[in-house]
LOLUMMAR-29804 format. One record per atom (N, C-alpha, C): x, y, z; atom name; residue in three letters. Coordinates in Angstrom, 3 decimals. Atoms other than C-alpha are relative to their C-alpha. Example, Ala and Ser with C-alpha at 12.3 -4.5 7.8 and 13.67 -1.06 7.14 Angstrom:
# LOLUMMAR-29804
<site px="0.890" py="-1.190" pz="0.000" atom="N" type="ALA"/>
<site px="12.300" py="-4.500" pz="7.800" atom="CA" type="ALA"/>
<site px="0.900" py="1.200" pz="0.000" atom="C" type="ALA"/>
<site px="-0.820" py="-1.190" pz="-0.060" atom="N" type="SER"/>
<site px="13.670" py="-1.060" pz="7.140" atom="CA" type="SER"/>
<site px="-0.770" py="1.090" pz="0.730" atom="C" type="SER"/>
This chain:
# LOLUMMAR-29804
<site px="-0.180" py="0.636" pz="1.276" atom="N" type="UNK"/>
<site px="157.957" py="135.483" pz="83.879" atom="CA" type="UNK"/>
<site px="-0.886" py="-1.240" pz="-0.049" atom="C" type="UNK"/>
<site px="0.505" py="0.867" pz="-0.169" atom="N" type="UNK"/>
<site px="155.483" py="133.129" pz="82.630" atom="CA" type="UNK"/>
<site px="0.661" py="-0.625" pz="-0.991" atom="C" type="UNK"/>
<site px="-0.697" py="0.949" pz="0.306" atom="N" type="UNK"/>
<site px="156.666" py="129.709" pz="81.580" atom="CA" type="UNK"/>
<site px="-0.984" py="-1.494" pz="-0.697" atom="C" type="UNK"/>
<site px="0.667" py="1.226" pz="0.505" atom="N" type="UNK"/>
<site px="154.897" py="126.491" pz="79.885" atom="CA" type="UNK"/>
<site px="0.495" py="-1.016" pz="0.740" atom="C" type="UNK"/>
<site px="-0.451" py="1.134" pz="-0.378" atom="N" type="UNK"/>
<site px="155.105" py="123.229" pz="82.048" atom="CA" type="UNK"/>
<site px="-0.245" py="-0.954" pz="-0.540" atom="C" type="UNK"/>
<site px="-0.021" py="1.366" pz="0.450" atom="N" type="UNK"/>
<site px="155.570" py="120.175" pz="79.802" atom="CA" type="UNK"/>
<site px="1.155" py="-0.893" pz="0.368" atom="C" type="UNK"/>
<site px="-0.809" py="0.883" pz="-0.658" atom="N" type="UNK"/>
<site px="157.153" py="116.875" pz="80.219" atom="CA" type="UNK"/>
<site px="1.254" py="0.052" pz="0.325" atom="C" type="UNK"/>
<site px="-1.313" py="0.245" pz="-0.206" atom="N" type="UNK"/>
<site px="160.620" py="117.900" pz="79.299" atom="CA" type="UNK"/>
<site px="0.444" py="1.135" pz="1.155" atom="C" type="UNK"/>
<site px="0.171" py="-1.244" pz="-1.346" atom="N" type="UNK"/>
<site px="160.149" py="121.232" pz="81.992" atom="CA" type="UNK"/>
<site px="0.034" py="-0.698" pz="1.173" atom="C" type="UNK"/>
<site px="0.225" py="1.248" pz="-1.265" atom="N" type="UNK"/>
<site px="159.140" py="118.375" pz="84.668" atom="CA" type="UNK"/>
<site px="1.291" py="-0.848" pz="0.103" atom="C" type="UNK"/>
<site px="-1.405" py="1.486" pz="0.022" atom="N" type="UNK"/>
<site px="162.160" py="115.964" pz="83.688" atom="CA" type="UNK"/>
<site px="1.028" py="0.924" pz="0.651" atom="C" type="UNK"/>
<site px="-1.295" py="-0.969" pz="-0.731" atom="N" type="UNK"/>
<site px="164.701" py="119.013" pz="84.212" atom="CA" type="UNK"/>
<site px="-0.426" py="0.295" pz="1.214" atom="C" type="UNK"/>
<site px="0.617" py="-0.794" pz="-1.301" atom="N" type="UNK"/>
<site px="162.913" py="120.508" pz="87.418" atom="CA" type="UNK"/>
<site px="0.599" py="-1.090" pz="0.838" atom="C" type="UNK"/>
<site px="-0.235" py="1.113" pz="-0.513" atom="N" type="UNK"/>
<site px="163.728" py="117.074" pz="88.562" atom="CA" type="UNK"/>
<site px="1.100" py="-0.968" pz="0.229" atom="C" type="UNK"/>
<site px="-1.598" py="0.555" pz="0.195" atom="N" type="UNK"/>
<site px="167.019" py="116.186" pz="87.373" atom="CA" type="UNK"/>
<site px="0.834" py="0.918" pz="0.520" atom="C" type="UNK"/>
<site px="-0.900" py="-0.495" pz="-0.737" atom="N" type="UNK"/>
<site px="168.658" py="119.319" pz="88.306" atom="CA" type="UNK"/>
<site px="-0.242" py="0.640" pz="1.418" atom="C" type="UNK"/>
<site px="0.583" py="-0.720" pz="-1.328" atom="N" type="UNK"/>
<site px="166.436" py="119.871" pz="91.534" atom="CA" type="UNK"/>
<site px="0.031" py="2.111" pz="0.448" atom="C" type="UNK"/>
<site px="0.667" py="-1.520" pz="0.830" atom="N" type="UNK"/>
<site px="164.864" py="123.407" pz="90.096" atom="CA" type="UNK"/>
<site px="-0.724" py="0.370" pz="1.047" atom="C" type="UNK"/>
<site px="0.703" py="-0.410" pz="-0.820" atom="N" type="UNK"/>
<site px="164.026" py="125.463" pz="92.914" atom="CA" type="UNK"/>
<site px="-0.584" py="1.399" pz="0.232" atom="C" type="UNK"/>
<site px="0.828" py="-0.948" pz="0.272" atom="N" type="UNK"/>
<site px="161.040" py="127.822" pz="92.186" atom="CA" type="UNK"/>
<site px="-1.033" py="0.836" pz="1.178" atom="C" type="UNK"/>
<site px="1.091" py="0.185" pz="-1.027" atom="N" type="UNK"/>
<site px="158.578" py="127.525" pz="94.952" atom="CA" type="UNK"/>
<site px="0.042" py="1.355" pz="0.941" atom="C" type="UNK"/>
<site px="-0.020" py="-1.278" pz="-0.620" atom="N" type="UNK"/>
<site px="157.736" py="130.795" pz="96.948" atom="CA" type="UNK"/>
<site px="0.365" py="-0.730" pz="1.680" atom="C" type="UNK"/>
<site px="-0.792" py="0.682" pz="-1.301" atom="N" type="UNK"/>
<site px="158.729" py="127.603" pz="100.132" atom="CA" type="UNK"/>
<site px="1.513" py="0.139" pz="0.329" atom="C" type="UNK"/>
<site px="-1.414" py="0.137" pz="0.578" atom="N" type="UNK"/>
<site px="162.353" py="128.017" pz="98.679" atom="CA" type="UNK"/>
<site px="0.919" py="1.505" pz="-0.346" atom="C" type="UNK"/>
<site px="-0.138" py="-1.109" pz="0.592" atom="N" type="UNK"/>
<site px="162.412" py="131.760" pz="98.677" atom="CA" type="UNK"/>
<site px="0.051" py="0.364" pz="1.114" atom="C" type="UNK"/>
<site px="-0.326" py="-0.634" pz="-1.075" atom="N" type="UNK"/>
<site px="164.486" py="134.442" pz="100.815" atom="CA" type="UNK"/>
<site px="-1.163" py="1.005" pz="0.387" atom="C" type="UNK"/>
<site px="0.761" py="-1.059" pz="-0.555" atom="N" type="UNK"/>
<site px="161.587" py="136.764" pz="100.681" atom="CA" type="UNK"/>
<site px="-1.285" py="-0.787" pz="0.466" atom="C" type="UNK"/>
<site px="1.706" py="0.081" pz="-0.702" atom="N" type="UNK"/>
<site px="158.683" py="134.795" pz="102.443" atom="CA" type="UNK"/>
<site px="0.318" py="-0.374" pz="1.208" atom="C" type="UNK"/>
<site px="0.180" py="-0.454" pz="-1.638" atom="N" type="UNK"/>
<site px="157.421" py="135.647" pz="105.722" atom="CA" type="UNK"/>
<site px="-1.068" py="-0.616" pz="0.564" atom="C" type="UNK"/>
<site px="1.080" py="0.572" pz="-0.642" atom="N" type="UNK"/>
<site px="155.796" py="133.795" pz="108.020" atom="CA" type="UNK"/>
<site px="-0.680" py="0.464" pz="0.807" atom="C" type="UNK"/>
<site px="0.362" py="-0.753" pz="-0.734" atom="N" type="UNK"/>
<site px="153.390" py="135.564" pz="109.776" atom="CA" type="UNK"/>
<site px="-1.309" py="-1.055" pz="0.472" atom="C" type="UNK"/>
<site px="0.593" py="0.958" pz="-0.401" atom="N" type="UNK"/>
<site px="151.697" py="132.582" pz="111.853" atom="CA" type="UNK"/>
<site px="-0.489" py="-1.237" pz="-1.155" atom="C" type="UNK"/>
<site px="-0.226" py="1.021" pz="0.974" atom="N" type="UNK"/>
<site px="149.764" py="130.343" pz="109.789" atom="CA" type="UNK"/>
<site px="-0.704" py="0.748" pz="-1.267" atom="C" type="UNK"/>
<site px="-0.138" py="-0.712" pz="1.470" atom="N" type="UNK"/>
<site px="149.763" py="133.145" pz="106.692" atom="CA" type="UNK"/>
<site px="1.571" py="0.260" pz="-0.245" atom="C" type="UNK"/>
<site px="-1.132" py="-0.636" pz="0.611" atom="N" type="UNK"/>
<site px="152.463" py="133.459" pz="104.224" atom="CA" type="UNK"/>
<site px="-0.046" py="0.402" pz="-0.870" atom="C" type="UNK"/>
<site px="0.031" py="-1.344" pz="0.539" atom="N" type="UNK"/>
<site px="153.289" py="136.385" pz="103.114" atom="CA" type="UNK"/>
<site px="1.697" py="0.006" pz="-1.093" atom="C" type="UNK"/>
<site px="-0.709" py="-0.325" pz="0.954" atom="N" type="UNK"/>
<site px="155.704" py="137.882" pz="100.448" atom="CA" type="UNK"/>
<site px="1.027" py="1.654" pz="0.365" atom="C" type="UNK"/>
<site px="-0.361" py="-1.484" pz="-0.164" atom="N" type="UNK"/>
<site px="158.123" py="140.794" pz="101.507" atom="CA" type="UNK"/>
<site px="0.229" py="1.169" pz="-1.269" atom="C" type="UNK"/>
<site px="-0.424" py="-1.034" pz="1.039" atom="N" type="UNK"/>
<site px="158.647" py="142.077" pz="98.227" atom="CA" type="UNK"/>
<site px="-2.113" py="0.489" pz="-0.627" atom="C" type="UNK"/>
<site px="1.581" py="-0.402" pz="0.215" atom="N" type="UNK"/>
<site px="154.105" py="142.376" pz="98.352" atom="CA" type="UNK"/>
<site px="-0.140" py="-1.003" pz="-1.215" atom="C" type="UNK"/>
<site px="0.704" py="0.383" pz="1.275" atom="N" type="UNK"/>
<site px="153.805" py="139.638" pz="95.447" atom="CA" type="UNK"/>
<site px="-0.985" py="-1.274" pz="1.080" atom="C" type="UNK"/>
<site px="0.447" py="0.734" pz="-0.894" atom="N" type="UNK"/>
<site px="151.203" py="136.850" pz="96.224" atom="CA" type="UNK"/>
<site px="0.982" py="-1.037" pz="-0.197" atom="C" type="UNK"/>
<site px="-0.176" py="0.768" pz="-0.104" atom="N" type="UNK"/>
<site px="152.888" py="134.204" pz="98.105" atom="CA" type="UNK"/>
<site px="-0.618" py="-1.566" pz="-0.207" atom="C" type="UNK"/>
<site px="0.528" py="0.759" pz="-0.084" atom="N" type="UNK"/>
<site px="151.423" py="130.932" pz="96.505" atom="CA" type="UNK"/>
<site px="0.446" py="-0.799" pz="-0.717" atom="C" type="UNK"/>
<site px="-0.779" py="1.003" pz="1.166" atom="N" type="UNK"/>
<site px="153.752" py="129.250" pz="94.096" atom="CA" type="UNK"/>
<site px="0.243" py="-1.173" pz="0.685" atom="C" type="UNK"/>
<site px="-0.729" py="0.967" pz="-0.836" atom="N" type="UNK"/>
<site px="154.772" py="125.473" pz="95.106" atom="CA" type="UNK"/>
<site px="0.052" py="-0.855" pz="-0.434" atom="C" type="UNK"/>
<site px="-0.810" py="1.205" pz="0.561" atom="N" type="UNK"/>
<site px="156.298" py="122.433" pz="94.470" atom="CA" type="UNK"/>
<site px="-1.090" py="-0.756" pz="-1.303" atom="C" type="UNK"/>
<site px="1.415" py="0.892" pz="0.555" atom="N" type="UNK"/>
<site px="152.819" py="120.972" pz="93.266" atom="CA" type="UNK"/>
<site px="0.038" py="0.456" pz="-1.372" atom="C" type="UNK"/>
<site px="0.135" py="-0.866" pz="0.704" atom="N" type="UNK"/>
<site px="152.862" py="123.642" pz="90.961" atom="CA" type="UNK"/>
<site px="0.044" py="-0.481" pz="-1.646" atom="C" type="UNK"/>
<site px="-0.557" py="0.522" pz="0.675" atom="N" type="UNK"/>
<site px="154.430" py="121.580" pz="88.577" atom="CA" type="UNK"/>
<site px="-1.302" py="-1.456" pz="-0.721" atom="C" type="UNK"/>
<site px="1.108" py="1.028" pz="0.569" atom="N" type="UNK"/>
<site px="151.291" py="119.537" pz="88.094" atom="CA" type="UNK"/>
<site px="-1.006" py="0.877" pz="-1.068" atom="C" type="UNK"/>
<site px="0.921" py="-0.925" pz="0.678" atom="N" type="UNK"/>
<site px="149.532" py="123.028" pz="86.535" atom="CA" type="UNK"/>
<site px="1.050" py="-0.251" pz="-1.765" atom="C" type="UNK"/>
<site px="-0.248" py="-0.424" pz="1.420" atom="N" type="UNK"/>
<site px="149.365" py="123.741" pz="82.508" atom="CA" type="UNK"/>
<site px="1.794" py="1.380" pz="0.165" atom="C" type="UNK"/>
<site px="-1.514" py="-1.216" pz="0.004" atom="N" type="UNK"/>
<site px="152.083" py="127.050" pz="83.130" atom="CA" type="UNK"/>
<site px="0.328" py="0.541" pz="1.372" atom="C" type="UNK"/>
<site px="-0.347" py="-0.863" pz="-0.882" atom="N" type="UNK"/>
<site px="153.921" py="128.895" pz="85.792" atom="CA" type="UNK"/>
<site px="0.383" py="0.823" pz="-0.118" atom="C" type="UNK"/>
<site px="0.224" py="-1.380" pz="0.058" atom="N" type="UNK"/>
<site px="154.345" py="132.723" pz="86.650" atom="CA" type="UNK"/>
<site px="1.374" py="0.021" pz="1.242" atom="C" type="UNK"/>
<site px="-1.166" py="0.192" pz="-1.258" atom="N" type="UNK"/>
<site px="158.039" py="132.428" pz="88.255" atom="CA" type="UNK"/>
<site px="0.259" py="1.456" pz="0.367" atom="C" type="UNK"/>
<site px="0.258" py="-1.095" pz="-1.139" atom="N" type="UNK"/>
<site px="158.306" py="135.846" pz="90.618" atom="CA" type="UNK"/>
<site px="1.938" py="0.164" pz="-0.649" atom="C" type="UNK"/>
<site px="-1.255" py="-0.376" pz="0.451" atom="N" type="UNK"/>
<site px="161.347" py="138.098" pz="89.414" atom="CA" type="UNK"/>
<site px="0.842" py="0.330" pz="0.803" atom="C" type="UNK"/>
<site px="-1.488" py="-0.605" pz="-0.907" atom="N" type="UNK"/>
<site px="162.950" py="138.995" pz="92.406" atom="CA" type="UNK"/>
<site px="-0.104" py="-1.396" pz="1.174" atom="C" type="UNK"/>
<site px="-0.474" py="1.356" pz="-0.945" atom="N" type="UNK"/>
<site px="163.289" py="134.893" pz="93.745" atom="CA" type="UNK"/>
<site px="1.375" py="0.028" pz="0.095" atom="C" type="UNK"/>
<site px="-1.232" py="-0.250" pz="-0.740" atom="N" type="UNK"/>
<site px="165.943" py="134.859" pz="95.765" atom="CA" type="UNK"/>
<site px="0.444" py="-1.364" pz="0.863" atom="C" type="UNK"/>
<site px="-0.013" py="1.135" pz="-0.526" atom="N" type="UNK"/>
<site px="167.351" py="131.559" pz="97.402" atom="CA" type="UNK"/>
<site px="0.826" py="0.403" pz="1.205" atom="C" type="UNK"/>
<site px="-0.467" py="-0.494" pz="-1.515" atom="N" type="UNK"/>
<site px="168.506" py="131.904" pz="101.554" atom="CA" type="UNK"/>
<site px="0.584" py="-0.665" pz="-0.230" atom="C" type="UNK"/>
């Protein structure tokens, strides 16, 4: 699902500690220093993320 990040997207992400990040997700695999995605999507979403124009939040995020 893609999403628009403006200010009031940033204020909530922040107030209710909004956790998107493929760092924050049951399906990534560390396979030394690559990480990977078990469900095959690319692993590259992250906190920063939040500094881009939109995000592309991954449908099967899952929190451990």
């Amino acid at each position: 699902m893609k999403t628009v990040v403006d200010a009031r997207f940033r204020r909530e992400a922040e107030t209710f500690v909004l956790r998107f990040s493929c760092d924050d997700c049951c399906h990534r695999v560390d396979e030394g220093a690559l990480r990977a995605c078990s469900m095959a999507f690319p692993a590259d979403l992250q906190r920063a993320s939040l500094d881009a124009e939109s995000l592309a939040f991954c449908k099967s995020f899952e929190l451990a």
